[in-house]
N, CA, C and O atoms as a Maestro MAE file, in Angstrom:
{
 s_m_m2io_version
 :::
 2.0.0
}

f_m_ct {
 s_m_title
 :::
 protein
 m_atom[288] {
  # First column is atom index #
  i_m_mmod_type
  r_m_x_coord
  r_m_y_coord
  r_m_z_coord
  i_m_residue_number
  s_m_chain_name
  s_m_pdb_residue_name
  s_m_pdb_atom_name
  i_m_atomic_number
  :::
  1 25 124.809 82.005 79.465 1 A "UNK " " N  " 7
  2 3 123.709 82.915 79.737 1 A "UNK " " CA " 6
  3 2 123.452 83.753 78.494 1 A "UNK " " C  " 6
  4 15 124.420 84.170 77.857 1 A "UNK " " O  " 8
  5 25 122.302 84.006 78.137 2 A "UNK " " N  " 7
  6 3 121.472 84.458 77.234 2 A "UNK " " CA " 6
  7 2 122.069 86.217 77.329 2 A "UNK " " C  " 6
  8 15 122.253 86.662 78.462 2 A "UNK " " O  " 8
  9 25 122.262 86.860 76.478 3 A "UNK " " N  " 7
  10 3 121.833 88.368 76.816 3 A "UNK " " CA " 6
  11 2 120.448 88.752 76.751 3 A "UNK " " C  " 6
  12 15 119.590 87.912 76.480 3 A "UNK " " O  " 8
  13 25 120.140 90.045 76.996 4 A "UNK " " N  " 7
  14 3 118.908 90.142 77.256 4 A "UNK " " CA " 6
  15 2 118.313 90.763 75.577 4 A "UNK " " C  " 6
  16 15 117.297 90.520 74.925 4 A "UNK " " O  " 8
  17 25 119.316 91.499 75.377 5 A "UNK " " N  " 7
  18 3 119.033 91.915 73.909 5 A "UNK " " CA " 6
  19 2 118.433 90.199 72.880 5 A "UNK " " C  " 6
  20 15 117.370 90.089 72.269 5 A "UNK " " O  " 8
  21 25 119.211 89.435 72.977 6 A "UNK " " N  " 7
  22 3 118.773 87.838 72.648 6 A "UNK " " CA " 6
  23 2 117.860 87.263 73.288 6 A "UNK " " C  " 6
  24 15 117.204 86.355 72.778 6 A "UNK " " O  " 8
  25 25 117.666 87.688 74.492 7 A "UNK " " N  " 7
  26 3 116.405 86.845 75.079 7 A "UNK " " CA " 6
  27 2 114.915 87.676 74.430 7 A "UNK " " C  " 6
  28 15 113.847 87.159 74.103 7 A "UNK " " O  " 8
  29 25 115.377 89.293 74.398 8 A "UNK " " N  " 7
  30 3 113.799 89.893 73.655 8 A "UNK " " CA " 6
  31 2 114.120 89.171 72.591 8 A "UNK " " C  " 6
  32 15 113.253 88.297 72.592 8 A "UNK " " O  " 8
  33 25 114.845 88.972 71.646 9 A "UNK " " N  " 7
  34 3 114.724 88.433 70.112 9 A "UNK " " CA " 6
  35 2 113.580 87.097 70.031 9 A "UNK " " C  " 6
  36 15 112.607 86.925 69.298 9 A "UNK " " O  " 8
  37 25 114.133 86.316 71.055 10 A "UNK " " N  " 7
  38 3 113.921 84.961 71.225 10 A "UNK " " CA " 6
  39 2 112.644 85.273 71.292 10 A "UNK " " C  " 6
  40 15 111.913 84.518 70.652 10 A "UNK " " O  " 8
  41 25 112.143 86.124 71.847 11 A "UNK " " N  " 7
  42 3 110.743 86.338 73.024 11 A "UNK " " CA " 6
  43 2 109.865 86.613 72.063 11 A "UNK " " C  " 6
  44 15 108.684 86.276 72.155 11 A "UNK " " O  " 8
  45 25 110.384 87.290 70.990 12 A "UNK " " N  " 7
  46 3 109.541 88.273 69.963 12 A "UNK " " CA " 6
  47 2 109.228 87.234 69.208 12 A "UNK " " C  " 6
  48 15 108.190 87.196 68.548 12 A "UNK " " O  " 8
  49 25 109.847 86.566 69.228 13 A "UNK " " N  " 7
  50 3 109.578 85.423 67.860 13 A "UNK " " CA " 6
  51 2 108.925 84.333 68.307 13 A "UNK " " C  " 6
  52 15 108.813 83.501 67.407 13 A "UNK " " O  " 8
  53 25 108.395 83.960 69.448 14 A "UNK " " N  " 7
  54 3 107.494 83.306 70.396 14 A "UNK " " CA " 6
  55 2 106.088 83.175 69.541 14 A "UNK " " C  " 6
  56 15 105.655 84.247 69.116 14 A "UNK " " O  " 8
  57 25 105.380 82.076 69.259 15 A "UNK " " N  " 7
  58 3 103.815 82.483 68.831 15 A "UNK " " CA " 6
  59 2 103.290 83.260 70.158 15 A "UNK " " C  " 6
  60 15 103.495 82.866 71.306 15 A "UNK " " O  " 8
  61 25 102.510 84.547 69.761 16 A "UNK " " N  " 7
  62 3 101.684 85.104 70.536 16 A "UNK " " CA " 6
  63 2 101.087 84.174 71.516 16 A "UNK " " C  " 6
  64 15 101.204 84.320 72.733 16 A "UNK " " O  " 8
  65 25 100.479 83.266 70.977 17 A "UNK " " N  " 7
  66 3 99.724 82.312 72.201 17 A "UNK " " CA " 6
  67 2 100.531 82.221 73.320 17 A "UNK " " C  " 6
  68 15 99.929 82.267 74.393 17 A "UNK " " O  " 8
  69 25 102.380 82.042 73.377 18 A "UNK " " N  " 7
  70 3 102.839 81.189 74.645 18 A "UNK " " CA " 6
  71 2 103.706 82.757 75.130 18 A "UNK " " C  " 6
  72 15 104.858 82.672 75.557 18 A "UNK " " O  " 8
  73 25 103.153 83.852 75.032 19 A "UNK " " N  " 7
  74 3 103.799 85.128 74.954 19 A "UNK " " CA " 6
  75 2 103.216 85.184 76.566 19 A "UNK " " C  " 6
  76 15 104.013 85.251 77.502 19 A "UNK " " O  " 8
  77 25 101.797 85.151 76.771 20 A "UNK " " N  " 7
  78 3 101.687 85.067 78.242 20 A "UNK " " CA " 6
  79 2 101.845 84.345 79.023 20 A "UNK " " C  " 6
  80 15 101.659 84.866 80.123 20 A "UNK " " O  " 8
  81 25 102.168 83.121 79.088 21 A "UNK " " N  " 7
  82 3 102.939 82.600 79.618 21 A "UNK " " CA " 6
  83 2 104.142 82.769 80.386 21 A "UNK " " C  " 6
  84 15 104.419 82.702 81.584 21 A "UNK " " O  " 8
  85 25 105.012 83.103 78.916 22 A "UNK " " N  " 7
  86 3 106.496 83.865 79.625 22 A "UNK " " CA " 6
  87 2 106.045 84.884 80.386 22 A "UNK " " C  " 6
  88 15 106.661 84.831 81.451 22 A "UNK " " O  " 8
  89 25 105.232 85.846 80.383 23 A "UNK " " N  " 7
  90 3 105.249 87.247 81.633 23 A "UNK " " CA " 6
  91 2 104.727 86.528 81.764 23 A "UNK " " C  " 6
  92 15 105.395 85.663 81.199 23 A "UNK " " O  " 8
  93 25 103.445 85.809 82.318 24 A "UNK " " N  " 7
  94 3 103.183 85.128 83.998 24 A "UNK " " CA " 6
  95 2 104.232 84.669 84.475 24 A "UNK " " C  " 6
  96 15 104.173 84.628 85.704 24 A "UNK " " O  " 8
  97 25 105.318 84.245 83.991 25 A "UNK " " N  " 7
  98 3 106.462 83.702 84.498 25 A "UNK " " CA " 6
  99 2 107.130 84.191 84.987 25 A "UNK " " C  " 6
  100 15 107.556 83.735 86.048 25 A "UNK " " O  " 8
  101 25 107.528 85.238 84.539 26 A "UNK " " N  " 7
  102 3 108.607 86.538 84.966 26 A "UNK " " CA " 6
  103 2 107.974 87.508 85.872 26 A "UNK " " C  " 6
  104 15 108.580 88.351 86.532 26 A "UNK " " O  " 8
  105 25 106.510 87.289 85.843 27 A "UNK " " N  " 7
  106 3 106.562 88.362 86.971 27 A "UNK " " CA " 6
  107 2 105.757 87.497 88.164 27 A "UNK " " C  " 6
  108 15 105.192 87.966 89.152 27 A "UNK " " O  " 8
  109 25 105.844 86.488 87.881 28 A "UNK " " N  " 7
  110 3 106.090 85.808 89.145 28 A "UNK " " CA " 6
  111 2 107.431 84.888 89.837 28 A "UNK " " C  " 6
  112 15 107.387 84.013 90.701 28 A "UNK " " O  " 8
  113 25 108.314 85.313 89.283 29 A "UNK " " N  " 7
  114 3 109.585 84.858 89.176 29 A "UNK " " CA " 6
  115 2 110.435 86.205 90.214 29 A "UNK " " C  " 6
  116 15 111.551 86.214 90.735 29 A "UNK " " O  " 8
  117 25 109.182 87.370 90.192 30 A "UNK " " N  " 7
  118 3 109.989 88.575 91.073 30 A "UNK " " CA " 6
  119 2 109.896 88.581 92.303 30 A "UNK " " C  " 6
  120 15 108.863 88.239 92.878 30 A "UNK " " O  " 8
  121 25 111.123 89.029 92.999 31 A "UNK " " N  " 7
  122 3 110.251 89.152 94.831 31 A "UNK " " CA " 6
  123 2 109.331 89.399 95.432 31 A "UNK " " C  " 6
  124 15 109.232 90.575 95.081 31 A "UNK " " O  " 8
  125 25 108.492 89.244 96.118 32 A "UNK " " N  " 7
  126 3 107.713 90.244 96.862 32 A "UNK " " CA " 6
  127 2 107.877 91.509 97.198 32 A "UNK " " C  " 6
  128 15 108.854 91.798 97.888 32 A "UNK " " O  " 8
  129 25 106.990 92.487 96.797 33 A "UNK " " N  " 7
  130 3 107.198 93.955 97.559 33 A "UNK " " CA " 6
  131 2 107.633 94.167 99.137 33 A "UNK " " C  " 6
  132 15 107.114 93.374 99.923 33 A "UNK " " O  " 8
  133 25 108.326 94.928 99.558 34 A "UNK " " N  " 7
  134 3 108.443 94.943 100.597 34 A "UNK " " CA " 6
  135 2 107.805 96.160 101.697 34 A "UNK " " C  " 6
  136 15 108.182 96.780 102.692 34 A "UNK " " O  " 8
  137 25 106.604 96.055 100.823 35 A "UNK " " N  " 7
  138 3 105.564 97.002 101.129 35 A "UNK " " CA " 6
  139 2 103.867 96.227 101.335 35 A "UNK " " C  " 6
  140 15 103.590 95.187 100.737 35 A "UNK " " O  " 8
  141 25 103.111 96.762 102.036 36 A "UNK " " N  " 7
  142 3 102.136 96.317 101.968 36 A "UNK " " CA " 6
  143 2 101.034 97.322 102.113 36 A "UNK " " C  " 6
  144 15 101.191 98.081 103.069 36 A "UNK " " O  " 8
  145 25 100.163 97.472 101.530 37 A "UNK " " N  " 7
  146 3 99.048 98.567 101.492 37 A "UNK " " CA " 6
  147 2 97.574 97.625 101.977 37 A "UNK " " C  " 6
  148 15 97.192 96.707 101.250 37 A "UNK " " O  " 8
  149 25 96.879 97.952 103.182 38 A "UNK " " N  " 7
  150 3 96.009 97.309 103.411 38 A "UNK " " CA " 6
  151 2 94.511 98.179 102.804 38 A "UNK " " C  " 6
  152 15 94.463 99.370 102.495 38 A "UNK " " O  " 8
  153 25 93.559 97.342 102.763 39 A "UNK " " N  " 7
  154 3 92.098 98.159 102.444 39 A "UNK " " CA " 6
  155 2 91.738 99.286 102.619 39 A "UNK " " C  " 6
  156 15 91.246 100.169 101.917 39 A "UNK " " O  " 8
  157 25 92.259 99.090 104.419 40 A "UNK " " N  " 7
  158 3 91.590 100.450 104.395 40 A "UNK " " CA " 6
  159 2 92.372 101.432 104.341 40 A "UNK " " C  " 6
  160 15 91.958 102.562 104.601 40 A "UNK " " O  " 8
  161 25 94.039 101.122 103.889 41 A "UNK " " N  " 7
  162 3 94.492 102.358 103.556 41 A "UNK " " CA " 6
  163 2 94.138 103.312 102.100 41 A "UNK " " C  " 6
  164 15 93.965 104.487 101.777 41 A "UNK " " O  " 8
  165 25 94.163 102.039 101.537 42 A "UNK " " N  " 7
  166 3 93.289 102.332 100.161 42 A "UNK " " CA " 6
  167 2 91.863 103.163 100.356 42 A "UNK " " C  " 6
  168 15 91.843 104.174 99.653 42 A "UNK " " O  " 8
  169 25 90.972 103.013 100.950 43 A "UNK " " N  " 7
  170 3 89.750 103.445 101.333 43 A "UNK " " CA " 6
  171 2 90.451 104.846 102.115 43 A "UNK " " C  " 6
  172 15 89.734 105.660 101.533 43 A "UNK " " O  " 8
  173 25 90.794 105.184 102.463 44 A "UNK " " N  " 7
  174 3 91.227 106.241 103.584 44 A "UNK " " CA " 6
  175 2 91.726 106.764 102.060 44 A "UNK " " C  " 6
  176 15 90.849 107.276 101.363 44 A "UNK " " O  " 8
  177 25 92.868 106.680 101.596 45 A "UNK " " N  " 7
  178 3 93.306 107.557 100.008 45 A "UNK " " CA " 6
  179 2 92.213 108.010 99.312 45 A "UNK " " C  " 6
  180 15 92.065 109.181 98.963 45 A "UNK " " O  " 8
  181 25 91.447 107.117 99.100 46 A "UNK " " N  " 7
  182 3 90.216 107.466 98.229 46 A "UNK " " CA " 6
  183 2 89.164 108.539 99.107 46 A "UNK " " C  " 6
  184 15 88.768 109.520 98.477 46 A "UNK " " O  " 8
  185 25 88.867 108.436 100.031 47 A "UNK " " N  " 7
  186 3 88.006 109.201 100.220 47 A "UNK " " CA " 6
  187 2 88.914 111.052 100.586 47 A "UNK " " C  " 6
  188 15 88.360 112.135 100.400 47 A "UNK " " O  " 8
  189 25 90.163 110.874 101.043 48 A "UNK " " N  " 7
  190 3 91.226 111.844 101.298 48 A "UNK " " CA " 6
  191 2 90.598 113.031 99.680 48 A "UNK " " C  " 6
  192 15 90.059 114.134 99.588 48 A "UNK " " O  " 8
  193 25 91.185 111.745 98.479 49 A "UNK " " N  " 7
  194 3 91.010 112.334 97.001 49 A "UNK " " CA " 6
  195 2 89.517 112.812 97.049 49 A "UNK " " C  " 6
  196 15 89.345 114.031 97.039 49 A "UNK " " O  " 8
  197 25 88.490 112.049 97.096 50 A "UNK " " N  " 7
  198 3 87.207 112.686 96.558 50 A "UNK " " CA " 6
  199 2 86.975 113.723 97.549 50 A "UNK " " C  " 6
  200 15 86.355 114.670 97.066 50 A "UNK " " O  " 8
  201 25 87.299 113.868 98.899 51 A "UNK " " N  " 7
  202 3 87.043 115.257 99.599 51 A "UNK " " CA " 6
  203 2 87.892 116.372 99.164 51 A "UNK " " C  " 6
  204 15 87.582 117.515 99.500 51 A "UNK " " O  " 8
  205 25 89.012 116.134 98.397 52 A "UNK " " N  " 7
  206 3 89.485 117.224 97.825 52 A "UNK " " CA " 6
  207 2 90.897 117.778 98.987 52 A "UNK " " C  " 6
  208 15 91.561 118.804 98.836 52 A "UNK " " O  " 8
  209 25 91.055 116.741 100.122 53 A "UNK " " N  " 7
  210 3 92.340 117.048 101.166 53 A "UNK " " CA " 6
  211 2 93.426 116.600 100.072 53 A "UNK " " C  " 6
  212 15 94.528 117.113 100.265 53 A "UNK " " O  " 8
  213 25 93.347 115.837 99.080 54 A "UNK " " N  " 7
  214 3 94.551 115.880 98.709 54 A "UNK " " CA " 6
  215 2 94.484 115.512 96.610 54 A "UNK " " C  " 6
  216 15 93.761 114.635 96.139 54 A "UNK " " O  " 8
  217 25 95.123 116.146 96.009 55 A "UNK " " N  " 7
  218 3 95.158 116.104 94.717 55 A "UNK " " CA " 6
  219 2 95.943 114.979 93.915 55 A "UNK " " C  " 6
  220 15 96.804 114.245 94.401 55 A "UNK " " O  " 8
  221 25 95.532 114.973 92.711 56 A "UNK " " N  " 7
  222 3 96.044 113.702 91.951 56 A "UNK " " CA " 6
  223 2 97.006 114.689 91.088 56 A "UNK " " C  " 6
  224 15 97.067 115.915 91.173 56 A "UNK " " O  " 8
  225 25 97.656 113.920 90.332 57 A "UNK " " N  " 7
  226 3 99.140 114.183 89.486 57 A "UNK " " CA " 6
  227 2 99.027 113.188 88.517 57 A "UNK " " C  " 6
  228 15 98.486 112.085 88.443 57 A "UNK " " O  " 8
  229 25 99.752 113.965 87.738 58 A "UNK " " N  " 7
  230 3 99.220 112.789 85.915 58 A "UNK " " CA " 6
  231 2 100.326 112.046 86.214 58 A "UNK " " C  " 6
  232 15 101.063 112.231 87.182 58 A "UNK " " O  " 8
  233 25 100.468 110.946 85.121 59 A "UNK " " N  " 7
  234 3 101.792 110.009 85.344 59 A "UNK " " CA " 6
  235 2 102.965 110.883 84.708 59 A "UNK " " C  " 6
  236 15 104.144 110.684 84.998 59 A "UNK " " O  " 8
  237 25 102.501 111.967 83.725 60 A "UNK " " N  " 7
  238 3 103.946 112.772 83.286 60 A "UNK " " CA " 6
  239 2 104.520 113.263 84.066 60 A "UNK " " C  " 6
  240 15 105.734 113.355 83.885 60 A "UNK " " O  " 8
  241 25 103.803 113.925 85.564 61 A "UNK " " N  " 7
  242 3 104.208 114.473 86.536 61 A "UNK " " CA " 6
  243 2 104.904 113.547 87.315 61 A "UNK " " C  " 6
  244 15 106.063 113.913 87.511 61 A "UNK " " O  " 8
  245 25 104.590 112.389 87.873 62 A "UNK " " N  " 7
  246 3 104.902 111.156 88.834 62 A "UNK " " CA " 6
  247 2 106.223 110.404 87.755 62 A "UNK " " C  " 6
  248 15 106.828 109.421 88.184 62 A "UNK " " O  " 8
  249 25 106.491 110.869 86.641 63 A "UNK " " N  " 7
  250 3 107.459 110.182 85.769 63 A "UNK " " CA " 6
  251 2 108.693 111.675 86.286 63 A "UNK " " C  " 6
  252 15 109.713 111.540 86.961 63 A "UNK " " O  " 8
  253 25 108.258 112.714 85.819 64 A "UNK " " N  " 7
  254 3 109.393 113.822 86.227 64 A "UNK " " CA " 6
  255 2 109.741 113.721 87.233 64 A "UNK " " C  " 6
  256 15 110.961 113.654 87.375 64 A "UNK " " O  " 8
  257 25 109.153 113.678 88.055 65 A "UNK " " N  " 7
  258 3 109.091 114.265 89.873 65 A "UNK " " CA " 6
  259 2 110.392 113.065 90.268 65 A "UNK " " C  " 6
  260 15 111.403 113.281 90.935 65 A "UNK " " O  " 8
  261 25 109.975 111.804 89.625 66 A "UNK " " N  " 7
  262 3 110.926 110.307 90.257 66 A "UNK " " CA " 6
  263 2 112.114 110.254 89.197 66 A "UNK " " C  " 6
  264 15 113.089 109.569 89.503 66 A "UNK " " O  " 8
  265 25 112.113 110.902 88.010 67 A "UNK " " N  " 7
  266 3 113.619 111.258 87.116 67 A "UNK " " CA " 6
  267 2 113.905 112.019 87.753 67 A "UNK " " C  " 6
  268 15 114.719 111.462 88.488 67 A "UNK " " O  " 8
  269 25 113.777 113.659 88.252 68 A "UNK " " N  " 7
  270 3 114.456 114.527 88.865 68 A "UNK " " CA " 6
  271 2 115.227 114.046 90.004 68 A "UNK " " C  " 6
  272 15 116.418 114.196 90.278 68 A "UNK " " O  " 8
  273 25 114.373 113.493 90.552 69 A "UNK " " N  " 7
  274 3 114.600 112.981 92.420 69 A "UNK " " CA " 6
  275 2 116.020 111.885 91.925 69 A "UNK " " C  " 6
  276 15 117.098 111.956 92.515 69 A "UNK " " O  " 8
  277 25 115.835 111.162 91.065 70 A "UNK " " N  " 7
  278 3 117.427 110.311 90.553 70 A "UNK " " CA " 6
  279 2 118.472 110.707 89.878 70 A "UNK " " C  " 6
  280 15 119.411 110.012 89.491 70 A "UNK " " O  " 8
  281 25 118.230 112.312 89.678 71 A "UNK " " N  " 7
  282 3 119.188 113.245 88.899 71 A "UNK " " CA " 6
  283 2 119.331 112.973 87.515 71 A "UNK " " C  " 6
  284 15 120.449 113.041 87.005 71 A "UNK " " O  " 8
  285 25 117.955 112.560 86.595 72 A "UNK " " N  " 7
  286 3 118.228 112.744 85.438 72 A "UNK " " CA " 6
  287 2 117.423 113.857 84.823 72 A "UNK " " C  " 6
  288 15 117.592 114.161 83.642 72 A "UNK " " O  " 8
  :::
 }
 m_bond[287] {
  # First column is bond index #
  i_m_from
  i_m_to
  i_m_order
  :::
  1 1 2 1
  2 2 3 1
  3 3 4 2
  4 3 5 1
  5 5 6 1
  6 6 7 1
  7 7 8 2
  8 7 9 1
  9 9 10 1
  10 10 11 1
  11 11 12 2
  12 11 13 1
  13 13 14 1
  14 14 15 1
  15 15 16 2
  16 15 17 1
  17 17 18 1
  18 18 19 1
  19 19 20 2
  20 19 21 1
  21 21 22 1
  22 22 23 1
  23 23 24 2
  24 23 25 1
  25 25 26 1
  26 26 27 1
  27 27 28 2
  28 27 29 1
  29 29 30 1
  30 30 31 1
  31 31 32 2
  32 31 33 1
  33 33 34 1
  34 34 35 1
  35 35 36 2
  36 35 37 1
  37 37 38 1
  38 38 39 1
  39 39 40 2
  40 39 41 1
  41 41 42 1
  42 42 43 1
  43 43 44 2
  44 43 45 1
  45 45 46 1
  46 46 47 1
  47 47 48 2
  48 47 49 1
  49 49 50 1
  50 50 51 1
  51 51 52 2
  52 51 53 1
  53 53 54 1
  54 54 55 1
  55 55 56 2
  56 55 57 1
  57 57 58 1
  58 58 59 1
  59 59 60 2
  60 59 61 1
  61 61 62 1
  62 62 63 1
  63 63 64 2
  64 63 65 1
  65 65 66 1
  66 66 67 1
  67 67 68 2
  68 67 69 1
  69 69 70 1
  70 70 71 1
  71 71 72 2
  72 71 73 1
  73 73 74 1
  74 74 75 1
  75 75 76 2
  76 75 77 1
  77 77 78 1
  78 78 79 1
  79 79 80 2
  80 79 81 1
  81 81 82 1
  82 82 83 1
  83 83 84 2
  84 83 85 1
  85 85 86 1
  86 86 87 1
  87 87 88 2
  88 87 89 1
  89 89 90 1
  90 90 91 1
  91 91 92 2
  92 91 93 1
  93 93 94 1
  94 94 95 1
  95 95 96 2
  96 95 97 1
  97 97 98 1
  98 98 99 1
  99 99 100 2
  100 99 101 1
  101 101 102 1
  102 102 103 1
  103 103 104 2
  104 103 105 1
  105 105 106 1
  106 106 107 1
  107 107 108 2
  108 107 109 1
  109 109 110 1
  110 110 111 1
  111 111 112 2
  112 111 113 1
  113 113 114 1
  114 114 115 1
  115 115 116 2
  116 115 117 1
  117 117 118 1
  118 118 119 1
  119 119 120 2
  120 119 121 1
  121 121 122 1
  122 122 123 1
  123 123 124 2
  124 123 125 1
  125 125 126 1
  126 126 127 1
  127 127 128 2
  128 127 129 1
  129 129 130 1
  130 130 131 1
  131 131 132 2
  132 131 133 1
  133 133 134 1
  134 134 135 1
  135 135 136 2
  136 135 137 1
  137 137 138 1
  138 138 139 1
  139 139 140 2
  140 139 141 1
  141 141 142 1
  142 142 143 1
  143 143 144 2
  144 143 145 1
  145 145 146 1
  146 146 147 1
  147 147 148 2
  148 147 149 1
  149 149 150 1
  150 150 151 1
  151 151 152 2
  152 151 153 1
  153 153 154 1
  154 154 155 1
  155 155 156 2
  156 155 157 1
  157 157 158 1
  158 158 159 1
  159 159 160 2
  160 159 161 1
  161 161 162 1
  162 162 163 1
  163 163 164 2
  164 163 165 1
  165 165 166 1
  166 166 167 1
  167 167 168 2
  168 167 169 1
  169 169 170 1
  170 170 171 1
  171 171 172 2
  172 171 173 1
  173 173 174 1
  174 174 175 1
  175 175 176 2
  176 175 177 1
  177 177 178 1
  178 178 179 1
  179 179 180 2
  180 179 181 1
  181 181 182 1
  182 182 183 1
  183 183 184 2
  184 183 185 1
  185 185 186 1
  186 186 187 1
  187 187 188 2
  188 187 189 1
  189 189 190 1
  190 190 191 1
  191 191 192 2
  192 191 193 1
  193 193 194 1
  194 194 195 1
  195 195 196 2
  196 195 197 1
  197 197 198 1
  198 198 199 1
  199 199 200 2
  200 199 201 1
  201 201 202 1
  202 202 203 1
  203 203 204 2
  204 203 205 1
  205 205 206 1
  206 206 207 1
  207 207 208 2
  208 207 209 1
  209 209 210 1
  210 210 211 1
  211 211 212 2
  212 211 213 1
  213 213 214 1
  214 214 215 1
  215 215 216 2
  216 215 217 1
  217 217 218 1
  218 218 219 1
  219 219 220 2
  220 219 221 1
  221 221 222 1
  222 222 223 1
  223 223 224 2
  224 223 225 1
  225 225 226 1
  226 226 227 1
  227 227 228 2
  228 227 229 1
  229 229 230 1
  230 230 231 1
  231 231 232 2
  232 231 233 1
  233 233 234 1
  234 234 235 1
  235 235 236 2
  236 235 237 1
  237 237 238 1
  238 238 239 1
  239 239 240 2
  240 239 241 1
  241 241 242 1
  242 242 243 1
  243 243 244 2
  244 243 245 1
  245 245 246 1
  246 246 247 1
  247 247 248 2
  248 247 249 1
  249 249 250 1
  250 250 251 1
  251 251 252 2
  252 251 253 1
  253 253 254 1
  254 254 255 1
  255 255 256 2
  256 255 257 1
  257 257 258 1
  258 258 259 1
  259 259 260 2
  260 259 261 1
  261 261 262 1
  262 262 263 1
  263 263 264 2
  264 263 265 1
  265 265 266 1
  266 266 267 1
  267 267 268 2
  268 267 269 1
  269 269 270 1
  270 270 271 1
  271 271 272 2
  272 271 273 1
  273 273 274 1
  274 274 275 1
  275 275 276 2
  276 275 277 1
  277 277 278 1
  278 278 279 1
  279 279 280 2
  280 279 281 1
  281 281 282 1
  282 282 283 1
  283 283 284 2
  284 283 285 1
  285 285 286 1
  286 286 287 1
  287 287 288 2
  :::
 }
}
């Protein structure tokens, strides 16, 4: 088995052309979520946000908030 530090090496040195390839590969190589979000929950979020019932958060915030919550 490859390390992974050797597999980026390998990866890096790939011609660009077959670079997507490998991630289509790998990230279809991952499980399924074990979540599912339907339309209209999506539609129900969105309109929640544009009426102003509920606020957005930058990703610096949604990056702290989920480091804190894992104790780093």
């Amino acid at each position: 088995m490859v390390s992974l530090a050797e597999f980026k090496k390998q990866t890096a040195a790939l011609p660009v052309e077959q670079r997507p390839s490998l991630a289509s590969f790998l990230l279809h190589s991952l499980p399924e979520p074990d979540y599912d979000v339907s339309d209209e929950e999506v539609a129900e979020r969105l309109r929640q946000m544009k009426s102003g019932e509920v606020s957005t958060i930058s990703m610096a915030e949604l990056r702290d908030a989920v480091f804190s919550d894992r104790g780093r």
